[in-house]
PALO-725597 format. One record per residue (C-alpha): x, y, z; residue in one letter; residue number from 0. Coordinates in steps of 0.5 Angstrom, whole numbers, plus 500, padded with zeros to 3 digits. Example, Ala and Ser with C-alpha at 12.3 -4.5 7.8 and 13.67 -1.06 7.14 Angstrom:
2
<r <525; 491; 516>; 'A'; 0>
<r <527; 498; 514>; 'S'; 1>
//
This chain:
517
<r <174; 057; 742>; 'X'; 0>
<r <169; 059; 747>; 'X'; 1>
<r <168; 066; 747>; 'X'; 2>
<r <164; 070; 752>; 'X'; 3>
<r <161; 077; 749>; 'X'; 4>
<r <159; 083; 752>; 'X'; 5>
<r <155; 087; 746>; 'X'; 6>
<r <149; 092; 746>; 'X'; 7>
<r <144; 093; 741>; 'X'; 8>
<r <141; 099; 742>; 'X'; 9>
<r <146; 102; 747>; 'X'; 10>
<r <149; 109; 747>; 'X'; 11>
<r <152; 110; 740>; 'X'; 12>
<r <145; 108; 738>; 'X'; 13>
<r <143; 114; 743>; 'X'; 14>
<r <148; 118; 741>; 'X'; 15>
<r <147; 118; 734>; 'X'; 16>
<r <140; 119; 734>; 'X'; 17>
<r <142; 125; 739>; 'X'; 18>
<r <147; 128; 732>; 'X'; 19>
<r <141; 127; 727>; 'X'; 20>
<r <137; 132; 732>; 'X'; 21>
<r <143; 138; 731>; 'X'; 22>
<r <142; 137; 724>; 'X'; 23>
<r <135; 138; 723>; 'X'; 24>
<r <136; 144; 728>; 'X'; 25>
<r <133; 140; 733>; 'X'; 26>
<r <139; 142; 739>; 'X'; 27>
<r <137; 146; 745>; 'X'; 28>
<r <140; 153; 745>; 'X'; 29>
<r <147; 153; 747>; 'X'; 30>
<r <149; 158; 754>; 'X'; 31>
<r <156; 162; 753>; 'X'; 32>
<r <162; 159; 758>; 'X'; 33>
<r <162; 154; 764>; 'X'; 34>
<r <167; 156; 767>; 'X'; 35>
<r <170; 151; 773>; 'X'; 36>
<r <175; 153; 778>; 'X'; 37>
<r <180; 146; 781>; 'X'; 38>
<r <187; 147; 785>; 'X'; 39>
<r <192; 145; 781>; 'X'; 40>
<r <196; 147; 775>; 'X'; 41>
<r <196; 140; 770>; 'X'; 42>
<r <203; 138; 770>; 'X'; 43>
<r <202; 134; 763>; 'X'; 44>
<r <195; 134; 759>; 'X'; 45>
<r <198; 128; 755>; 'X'; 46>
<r <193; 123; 757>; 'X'; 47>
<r <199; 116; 758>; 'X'; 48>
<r <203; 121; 763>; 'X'; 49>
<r <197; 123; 767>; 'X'; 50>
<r <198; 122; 775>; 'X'; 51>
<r <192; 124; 779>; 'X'; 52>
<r <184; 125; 777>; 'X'; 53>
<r <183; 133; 777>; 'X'; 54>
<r <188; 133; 771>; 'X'; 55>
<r <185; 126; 768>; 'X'; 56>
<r <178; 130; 770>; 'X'; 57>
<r <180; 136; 765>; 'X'; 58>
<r <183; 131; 759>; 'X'; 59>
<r <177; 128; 760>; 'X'; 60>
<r <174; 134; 756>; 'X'; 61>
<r <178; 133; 750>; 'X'; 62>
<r <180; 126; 750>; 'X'; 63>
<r <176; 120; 751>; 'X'; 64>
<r <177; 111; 752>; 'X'; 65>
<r <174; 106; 749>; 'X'; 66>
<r <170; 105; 756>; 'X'; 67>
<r <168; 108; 761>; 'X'; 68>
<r <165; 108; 768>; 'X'; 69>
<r <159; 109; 771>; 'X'; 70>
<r <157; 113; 778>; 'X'; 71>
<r <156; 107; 780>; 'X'; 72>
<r <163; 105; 779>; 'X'; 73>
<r <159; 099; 772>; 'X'; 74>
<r <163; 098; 767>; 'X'; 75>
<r <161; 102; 760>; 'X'; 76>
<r <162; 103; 753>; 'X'; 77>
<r <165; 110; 750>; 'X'; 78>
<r <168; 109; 744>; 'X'; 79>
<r <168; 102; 743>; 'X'; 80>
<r <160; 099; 742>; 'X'; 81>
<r <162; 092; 744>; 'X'; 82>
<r <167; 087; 745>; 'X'; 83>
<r <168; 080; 746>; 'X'; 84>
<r <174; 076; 751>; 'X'; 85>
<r <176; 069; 750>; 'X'; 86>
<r <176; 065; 755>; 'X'; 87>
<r <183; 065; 757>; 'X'; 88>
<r <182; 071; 759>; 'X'; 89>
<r <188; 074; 754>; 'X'; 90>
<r <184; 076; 748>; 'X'; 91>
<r <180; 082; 748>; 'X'; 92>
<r <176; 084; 740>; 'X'; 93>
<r <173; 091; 741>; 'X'; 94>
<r <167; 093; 736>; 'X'; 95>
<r <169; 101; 735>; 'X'; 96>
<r <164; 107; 733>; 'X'; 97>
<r <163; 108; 727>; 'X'; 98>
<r <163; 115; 723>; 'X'; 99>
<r <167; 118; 729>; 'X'; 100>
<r <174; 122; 728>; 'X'; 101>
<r <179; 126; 732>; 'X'; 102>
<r <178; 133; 732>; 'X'; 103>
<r <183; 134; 727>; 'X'; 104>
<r <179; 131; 721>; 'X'; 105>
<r <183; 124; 721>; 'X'; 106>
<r <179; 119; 722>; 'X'; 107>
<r <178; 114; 729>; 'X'; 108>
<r <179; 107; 727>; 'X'; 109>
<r <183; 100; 728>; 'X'; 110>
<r <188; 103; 726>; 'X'; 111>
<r <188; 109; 731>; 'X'; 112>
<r <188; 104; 736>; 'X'; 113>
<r <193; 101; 735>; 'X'; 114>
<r <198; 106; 735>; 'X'; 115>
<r <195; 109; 741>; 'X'; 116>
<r <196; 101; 745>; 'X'; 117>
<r <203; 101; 742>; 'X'; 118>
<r <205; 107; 744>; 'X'; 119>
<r <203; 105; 751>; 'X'; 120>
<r <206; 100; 752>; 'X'; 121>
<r <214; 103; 749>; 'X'; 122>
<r <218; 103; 753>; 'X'; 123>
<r <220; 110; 750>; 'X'; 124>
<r <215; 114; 753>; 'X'; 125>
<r <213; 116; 760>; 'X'; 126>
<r <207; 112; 763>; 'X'; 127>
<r <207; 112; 770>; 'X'; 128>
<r <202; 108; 771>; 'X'; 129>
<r <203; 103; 765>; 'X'; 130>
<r <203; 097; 769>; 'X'; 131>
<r <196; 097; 769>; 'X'; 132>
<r <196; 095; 762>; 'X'; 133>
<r <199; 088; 761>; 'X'; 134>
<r <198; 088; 752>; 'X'; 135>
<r <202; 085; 749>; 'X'; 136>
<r <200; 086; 742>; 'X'; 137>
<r <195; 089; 739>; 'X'; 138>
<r <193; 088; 732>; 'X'; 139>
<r <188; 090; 726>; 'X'; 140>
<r <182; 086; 725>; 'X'; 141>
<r <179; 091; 720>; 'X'; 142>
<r <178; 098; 720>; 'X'; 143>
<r <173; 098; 726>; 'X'; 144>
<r <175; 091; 729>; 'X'; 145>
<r <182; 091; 734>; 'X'; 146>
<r <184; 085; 737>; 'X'; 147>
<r <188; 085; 744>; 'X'; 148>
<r <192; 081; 747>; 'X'; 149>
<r <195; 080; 754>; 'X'; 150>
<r <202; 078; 756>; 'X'; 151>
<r <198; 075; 762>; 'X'; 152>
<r <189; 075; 764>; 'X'; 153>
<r <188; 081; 768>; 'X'; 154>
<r <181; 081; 771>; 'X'; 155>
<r <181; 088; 771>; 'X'; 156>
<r <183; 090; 764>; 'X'; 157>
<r <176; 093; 762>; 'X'; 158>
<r <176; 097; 768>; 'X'; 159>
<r <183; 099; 765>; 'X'; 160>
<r <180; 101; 759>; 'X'; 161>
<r <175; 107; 763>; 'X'; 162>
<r <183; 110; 766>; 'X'; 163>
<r <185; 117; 763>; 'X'; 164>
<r <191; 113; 761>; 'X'; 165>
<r <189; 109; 756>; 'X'; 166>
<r <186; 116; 752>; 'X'; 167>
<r <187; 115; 745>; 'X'; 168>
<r <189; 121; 742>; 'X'; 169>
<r <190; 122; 735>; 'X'; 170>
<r <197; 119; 731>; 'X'; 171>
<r <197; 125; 725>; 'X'; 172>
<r <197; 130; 731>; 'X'; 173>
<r <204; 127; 733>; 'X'; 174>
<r <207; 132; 728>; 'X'; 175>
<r <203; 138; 730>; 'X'; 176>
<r <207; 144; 732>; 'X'; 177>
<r <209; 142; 740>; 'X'; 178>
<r <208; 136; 740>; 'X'; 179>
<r <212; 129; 738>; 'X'; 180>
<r <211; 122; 740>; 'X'; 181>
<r <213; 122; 747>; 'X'; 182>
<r <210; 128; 749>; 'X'; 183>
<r <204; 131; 746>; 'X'; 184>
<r <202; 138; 749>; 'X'; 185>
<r <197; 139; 744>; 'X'; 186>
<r <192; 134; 746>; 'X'; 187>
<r <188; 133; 740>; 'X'; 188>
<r <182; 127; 742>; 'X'; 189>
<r <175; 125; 740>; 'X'; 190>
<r <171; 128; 746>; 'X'; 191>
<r <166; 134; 746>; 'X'; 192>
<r <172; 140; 748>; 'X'; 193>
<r <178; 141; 744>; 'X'; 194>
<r <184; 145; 749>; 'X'; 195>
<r <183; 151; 745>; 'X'; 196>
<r <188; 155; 750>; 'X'; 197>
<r <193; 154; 756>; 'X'; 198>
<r <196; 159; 761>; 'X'; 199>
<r <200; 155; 765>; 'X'; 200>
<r <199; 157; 772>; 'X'; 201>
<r <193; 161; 770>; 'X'; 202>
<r <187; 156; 766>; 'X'; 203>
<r <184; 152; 761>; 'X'; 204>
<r <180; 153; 756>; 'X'; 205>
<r <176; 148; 752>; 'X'; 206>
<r <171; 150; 746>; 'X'; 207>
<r <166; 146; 744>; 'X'; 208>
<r <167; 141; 738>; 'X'; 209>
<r <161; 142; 733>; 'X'; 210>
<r <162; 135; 729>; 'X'; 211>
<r <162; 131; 736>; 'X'; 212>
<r <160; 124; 736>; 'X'; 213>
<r <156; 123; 741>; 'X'; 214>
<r <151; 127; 746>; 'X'; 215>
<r <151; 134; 745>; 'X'; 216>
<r <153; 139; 750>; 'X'; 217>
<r <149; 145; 752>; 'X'; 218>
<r <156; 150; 753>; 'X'; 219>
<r <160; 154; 747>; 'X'; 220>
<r <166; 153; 752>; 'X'; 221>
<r <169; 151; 759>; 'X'; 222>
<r <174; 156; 762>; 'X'; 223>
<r <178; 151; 768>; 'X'; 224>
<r <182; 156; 773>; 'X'; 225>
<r <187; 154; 777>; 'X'; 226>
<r <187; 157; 784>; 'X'; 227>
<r <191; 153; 789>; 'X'; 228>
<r <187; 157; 795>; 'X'; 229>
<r <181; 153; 797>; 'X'; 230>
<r <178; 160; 801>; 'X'; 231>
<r <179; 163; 794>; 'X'; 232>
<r <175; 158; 791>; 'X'; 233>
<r <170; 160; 795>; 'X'; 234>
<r <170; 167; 794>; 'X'; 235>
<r <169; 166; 787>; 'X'; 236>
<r <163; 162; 787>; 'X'; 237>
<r <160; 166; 791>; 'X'; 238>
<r <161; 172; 787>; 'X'; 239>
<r <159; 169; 781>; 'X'; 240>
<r <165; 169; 778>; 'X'; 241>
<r <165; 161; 777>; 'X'; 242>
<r <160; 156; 777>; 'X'; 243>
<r <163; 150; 780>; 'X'; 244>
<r <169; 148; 784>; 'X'; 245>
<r <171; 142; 788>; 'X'; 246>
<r <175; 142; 795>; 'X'; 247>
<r <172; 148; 798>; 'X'; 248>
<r <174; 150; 806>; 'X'; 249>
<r <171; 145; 809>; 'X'; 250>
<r <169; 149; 815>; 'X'; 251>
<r <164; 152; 810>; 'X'; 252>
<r <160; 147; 807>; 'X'; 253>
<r <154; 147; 812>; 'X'; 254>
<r <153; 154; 811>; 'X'; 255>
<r <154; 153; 803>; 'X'; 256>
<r <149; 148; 804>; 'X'; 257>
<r <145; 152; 808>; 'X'; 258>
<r <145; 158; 801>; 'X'; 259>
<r <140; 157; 796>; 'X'; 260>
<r <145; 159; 791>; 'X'; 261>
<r <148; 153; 791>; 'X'; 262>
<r <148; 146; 791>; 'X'; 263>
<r <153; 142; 795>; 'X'; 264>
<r <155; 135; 793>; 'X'; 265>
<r <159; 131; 799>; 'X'; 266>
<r <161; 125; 794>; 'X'; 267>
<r <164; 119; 795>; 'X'; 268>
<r <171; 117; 793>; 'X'; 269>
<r <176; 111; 793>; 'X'; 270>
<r <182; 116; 795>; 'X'; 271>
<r <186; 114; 801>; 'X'; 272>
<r <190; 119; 803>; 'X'; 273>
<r <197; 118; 806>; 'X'; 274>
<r <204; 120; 809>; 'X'; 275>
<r <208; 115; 803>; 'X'; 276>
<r <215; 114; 807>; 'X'; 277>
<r <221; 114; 803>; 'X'; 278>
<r <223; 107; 805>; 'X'; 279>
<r <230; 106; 802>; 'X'; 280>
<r <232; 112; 807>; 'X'; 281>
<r <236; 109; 813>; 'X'; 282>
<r <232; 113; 818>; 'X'; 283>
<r <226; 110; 815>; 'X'; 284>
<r <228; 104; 813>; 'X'; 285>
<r <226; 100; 819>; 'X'; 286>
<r <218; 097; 820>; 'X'; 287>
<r <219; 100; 827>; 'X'; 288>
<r <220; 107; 826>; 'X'; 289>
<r <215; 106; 820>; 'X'; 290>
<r <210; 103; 825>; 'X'; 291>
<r <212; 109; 830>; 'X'; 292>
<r <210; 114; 826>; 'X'; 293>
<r <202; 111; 825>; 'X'; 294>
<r <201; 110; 832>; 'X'; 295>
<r <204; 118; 833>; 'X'; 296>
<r <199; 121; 828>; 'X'; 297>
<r <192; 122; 831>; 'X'; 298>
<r <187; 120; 825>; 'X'; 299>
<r <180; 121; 829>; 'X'; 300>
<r <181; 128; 831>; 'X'; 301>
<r <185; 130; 825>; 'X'; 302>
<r <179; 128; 821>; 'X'; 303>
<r <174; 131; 827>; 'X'; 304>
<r <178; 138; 828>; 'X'; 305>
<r <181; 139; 820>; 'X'; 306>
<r <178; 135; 816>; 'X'; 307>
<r <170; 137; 820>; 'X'; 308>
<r <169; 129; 818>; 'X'; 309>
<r <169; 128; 811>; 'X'; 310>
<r <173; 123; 811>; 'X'; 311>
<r <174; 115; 814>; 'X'; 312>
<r <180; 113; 817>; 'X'; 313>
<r <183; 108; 814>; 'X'; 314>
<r <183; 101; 816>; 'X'; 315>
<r <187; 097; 811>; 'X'; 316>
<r <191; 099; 805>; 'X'; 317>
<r <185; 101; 800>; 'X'; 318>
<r <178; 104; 800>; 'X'; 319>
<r <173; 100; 803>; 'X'; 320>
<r <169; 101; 795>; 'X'; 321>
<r <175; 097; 791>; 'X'; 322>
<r <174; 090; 789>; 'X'; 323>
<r <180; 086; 795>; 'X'; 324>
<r <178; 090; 800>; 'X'; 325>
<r <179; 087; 807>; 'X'; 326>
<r <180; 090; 814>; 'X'; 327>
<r <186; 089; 816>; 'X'; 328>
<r <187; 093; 822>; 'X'; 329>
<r <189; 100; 826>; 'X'; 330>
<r <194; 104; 829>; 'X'; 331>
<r <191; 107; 834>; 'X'; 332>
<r <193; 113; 837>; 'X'; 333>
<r <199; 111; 842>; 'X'; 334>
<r <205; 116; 843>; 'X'; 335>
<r <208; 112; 849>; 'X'; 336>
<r <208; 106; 844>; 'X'; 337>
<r <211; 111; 838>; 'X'; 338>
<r <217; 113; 842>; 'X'; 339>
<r <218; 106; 846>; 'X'; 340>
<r <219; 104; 838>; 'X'; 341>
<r <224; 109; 835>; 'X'; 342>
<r <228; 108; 841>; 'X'; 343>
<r <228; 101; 840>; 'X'; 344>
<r <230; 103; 833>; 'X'; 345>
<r <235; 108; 835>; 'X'; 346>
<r <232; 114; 833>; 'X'; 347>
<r <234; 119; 839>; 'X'; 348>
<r <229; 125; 841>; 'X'; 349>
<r <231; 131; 836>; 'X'; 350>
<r <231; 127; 830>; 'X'; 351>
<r <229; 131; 824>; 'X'; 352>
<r <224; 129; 818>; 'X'; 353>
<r <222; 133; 813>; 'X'; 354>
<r <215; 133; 810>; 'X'; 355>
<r <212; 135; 803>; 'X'; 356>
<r <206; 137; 802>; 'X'; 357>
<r <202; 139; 797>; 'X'; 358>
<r <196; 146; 798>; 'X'; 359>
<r <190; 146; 794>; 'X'; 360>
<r <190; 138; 791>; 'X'; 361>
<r <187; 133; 796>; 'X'; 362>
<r <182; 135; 802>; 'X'; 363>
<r <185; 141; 807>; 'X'; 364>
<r <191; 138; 806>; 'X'; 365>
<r <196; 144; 808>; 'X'; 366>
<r <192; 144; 814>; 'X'; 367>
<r <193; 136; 815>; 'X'; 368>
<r <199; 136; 814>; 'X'; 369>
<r <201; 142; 820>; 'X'; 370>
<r <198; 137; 824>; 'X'; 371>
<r <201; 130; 823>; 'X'; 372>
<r <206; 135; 824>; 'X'; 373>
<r <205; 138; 831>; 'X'; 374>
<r <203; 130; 833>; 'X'; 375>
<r <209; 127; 830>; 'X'; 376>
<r <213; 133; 834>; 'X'; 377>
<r <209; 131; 840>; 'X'; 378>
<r <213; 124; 840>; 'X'; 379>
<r <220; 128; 840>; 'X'; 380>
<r <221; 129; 833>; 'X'; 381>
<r <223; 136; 829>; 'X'; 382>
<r <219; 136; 823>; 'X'; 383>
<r <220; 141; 817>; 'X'; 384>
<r <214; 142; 813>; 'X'; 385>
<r <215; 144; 806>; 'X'; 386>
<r <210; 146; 800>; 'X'; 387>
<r <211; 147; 793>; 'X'; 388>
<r <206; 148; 786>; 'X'; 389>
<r <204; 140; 784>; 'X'; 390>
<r <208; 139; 777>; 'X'; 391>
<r <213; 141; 782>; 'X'; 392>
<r <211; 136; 787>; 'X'; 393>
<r <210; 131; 783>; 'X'; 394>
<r <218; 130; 779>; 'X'; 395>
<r <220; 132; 786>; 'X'; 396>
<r <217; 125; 789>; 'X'; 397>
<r <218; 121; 783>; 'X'; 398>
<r <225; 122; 782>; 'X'; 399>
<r <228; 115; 782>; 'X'; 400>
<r <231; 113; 789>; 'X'; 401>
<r <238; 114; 787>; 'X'; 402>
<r <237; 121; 787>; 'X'; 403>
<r <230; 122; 791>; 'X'; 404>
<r <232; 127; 797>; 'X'; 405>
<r <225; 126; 800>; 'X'; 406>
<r <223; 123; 806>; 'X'; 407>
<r <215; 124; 808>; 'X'; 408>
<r <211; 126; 803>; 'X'; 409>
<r <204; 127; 803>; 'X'; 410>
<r <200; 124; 798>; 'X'; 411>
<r <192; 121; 795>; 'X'; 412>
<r <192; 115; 791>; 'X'; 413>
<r <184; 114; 787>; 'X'; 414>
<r <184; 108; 783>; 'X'; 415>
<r <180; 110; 777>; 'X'; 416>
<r <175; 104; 777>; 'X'; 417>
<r <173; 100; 784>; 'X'; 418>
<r <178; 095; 783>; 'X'; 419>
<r <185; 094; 789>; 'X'; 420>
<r <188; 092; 782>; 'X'; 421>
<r <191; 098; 781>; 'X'; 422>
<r <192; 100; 789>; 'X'; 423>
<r <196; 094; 789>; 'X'; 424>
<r <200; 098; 785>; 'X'; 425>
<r <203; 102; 790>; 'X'; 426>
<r <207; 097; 794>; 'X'; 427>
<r <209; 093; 788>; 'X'; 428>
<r <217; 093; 788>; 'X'; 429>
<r <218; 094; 780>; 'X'; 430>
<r <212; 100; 780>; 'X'; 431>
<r <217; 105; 784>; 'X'; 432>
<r <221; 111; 780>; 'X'; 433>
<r <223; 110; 774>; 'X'; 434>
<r <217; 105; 774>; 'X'; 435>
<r <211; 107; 776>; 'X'; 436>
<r <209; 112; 782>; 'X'; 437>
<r <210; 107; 789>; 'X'; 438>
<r <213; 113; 792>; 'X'; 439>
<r <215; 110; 798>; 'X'; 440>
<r <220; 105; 794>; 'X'; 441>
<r <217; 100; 798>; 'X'; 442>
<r <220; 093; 796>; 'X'; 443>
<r <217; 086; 800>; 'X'; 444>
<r <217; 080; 795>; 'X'; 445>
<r <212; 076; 798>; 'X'; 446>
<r <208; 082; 797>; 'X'; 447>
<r <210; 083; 790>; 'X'; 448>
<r <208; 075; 789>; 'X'; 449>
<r <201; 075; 791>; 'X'; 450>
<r <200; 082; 787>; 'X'; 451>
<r <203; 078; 781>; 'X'; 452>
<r <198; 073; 782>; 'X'; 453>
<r <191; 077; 785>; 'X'; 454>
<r <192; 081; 777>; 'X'; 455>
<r <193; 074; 773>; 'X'; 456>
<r <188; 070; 778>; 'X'; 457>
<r <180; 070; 774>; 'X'; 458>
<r <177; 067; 780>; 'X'; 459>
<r <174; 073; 784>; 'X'; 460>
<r <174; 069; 790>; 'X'; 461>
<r <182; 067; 789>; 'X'; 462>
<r <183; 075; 787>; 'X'; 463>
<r <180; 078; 794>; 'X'; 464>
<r <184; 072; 798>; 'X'; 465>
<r <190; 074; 795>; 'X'; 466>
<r <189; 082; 795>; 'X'; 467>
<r <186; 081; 803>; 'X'; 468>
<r <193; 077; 804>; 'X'; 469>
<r <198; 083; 800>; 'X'; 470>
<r <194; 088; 805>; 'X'; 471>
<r <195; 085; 812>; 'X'; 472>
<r <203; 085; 810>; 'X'; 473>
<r <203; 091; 807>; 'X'; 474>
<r <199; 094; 814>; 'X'; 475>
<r <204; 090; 818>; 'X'; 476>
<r <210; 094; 815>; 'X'; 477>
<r <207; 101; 814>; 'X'; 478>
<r <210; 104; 808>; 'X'; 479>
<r <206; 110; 809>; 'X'; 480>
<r <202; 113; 814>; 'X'; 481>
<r <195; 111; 814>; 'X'; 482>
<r <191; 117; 815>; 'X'; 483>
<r <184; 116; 811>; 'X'; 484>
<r <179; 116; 805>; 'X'; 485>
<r <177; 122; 804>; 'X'; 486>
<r <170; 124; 801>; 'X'; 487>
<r <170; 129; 794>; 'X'; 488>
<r <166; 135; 796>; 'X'; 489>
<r <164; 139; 789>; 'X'; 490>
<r <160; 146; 790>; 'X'; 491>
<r <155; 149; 784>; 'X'; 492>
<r <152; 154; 782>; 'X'; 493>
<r <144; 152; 783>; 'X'; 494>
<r <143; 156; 776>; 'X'; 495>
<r <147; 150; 773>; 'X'; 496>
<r <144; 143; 774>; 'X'; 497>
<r <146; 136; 771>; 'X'; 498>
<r <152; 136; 775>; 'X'; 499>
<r <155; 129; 778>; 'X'; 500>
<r <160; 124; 781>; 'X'; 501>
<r <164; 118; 779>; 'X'; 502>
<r <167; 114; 785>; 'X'; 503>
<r <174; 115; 781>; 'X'; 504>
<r <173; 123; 785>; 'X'; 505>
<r <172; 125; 778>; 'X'; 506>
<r <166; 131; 777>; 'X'; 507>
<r <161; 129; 772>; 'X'; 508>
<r <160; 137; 770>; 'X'; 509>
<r <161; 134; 762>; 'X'; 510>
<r <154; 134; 760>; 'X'; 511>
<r <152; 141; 765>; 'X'; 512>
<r <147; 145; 762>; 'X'; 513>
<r <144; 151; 765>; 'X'; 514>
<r <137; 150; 769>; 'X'; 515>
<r <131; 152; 768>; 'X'; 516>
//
């Protein structure tokens, strides 16, 4: 069988290893007491297959790592996993491991780990909600540190998967610990840097550092993440010293942080688009018309002008313009006369009333956004409710399947975690709405669902990026969201740390932070 291979010699496990000689013979800089991080949101799960968005994938990440990783440039890396080899049907995938790692529970990081962990995220018995990803349809032992998976189907993207919080591998012996159980586990028990010493929900995280940790040392005894809903409230904590870094500061604010010498501020890029997901399956929103009206009602430009001080790009197409499949597609420019020429064709009499969700402190202003999508729809003659509510509540009540779902408009962000319209494409896939994935807005378009099918099994790149271009001009067309824009990352630090970065999955890169000198 022809097989193409993707192996290292001396890449970084040889690094890493080379790195733990060094703590032993004492060589190791000298450790500072606690990076303390101050985030938006209380995680709703800290179980690495049921994570939803970045920030609680950012903070798994601590304790919890994947076979590979990514790169700030977005490239394909090895973590635990040194190497690997796919066949040339694309179905089969044999992964080298690391040797000499082992969970923080002593039990070591083997084949047989791996196995444990893919069945697990594959069973229908436990929730994943992002689980369509990750075609596996069986995985198998080869030897203690070779795993051979199989794929229902070849998925081009498969590797990028691999890099995805998601795909964590935690360990099987601490499936019994106290808490914990099969399908769910609340004490997170990896192979990473940090172990989860404490969790105040609500309040903060604390991780210690793992002193038998495999790979490259980190320079900080702990890291205590708080949980602040309030960007205002981040800031001030900054700039009192009392936190070192936070993400999503007031965006009116970052020329004058950038202008403090006390600071560091990182504008980084994102693939997350940022959306108004509408429930599709309700009789008011189930016409394209209605749909389409709403995106011609919503001014992005000013919106992205005036509240978000232009730390965004309105959306052209139905994904971030970095993903793998991306094509313009179009855009709704702001038009009211022709928003309300649509919903009365479709009915909809002025005085109509919506109801909006949104989210405080998760995405870019997005309280502040969403006062103003609603002032325009209103302009249009709607009467829109805005509700708010804390994010593990936010998420069970959108993702309620739709027989029991009340909602209507919801805003919402979707970042990949790697650069590839695969798993945006997930969001207008039928069979990934609620209880099946996170397609909140229930949207159901076979012939959608039939190019996406294929684009995810096609492994000519060419053939991949004309199928995903094709999805996205229909999905455009029938407006399952409100199209807003791609936001950018802003992440602010104390200029006393350095070694602090990005990825383009909006993740910060804070792991390996150290104290400058």
């Amino acid at each position: 069988m022809t097989r193409r291979q993707h192996r290292w010699g001396r890449g970084p496990g040889a690094v890493a290893a080379g790195l733990l000689v060094g703590v032993a013979l004492g060589a190791g800089p000298a450790r500072a007491a606690t990076f303390r991080i101050a985030v938006g949101i209380d995680p709703d799960t800290m179980d690495p297959v049921q994570t939803t968005t970045t920030t609680v994938g950012n903070l798994v990440d601590y304790t919890v790592e994947t076979l590979t990783t990514i790169d700030e440039a977005g490239r394909i890396l090895p973590l635990l996993a040194e190497g690997w080899t796919v066949s040339a049907d694309g179905r089969q995938y044999t992964f080298k491991l690391h040797p000499g790692v082992r969970f923080h529970d002593g039990s070591p990081f083997d084949a047989k780990a791996v196995k444990w962990n893919f069945d697990r995220l594959i069973d229908p018995a436990v929730r994943v909600p992002i689980r369509a990803a990750y075609p596996i349809e069986k995985t198998d032992v080869v030897d203690p540190l070779t795993v051979r998976i199989t794929l229902k189907h070849p998925y081009a993207a498969f590797l990028g998967a691999l890099s995805s919080t998601t795909s964590g591998l935690l360990s099987p012996a601490s499936a019994v610990a106290p808490g914990n159980d099969y399908k769910n586990y609340v004490h997170i028990v990896g192979t990473g840097p940090y172990t989860l010493a404490e969790r105040r929900k609500g309040e903060s995280l604390t991780f210690a550092r793992y002193p038998a940790y495999w790979g490259r040392p980190t320079s900080y005894e702990s890291v205590v993440v708080r949980i602040v809903p309030e960007a205002a409230t981040r800031e001030s904590l900054l700039l009192a010293g009392q936190v070192d870094l936070i993400i999503l500061p007031p965006l009116a604010d970052v020329p004058a942080l950038q202008r403090n010498p006390a600071l560091k501020v990182l504008l980084a890029p994102s693939d997350r688009t940022i959306f108004v997901a509408i429930n599709t399956r309700k009789p008011l929103l189930s016409d394209r018309r209605v749909r389409q009206a709403l995106n011609y009602a919503v001014d992005k430009a000013a919106i992205v002008k005036n509240v978000l001080f232009g730390a965004a790009d309105p959306m052209d197409a139905p994904m971030a313009s970095t993903l793998f499949g991306y094509c313009r597609t179009g855009a709704y420019a702001h038009d009211p006369t022709r928003a309300k020429t649509l919903l009365a064709q479709a009915g909809i009499t002025p005085g109509t009333r919506l109801q909006l969700l949104h989210p405080t402190g998760r995405y870019v202003q997005d309280k502040e956004a969403a006062q103003a999508i609603a002032g325009y729809l209103r302009e249009v003659g709607l009467v829109v409710e805005l509700q708010t509510m804390d994010w593990p509540s936010y998420v069970a009540t959108i993702s309620t399947p739709a027989e029991r779902n009340t909602t209507q408009l919801h805003f919402l962000g979707w970042a990949p975690p790697f650069l590839d319209a695969s798993q945006q494409a997930l969001q207008f896939l039928s069979t990934y709405a609620p209880p099946g994935g996170l397609a909140t807005s229930f949207y159901a378009n076979p012939e959608v669902d039939r190019l996406i099918l294929a684009a995810e099994q096609e492994l000519s790149p060419d053939r991949r990026r004309s199928l995903y271009c094709e999805a996205s001009k229909q999905v455009w067309e029938d407006a399952p969201w409100v199209f807003l824009w791609v936001q950018r990352f802003p992440i602010v630090y104390s200029a006393k740390v350095t070694d602090v970065g990005s990825l383009p999955n909006e993740k910060f890169a804070a792991v390996h932070a150290r104290p400058a000198r």
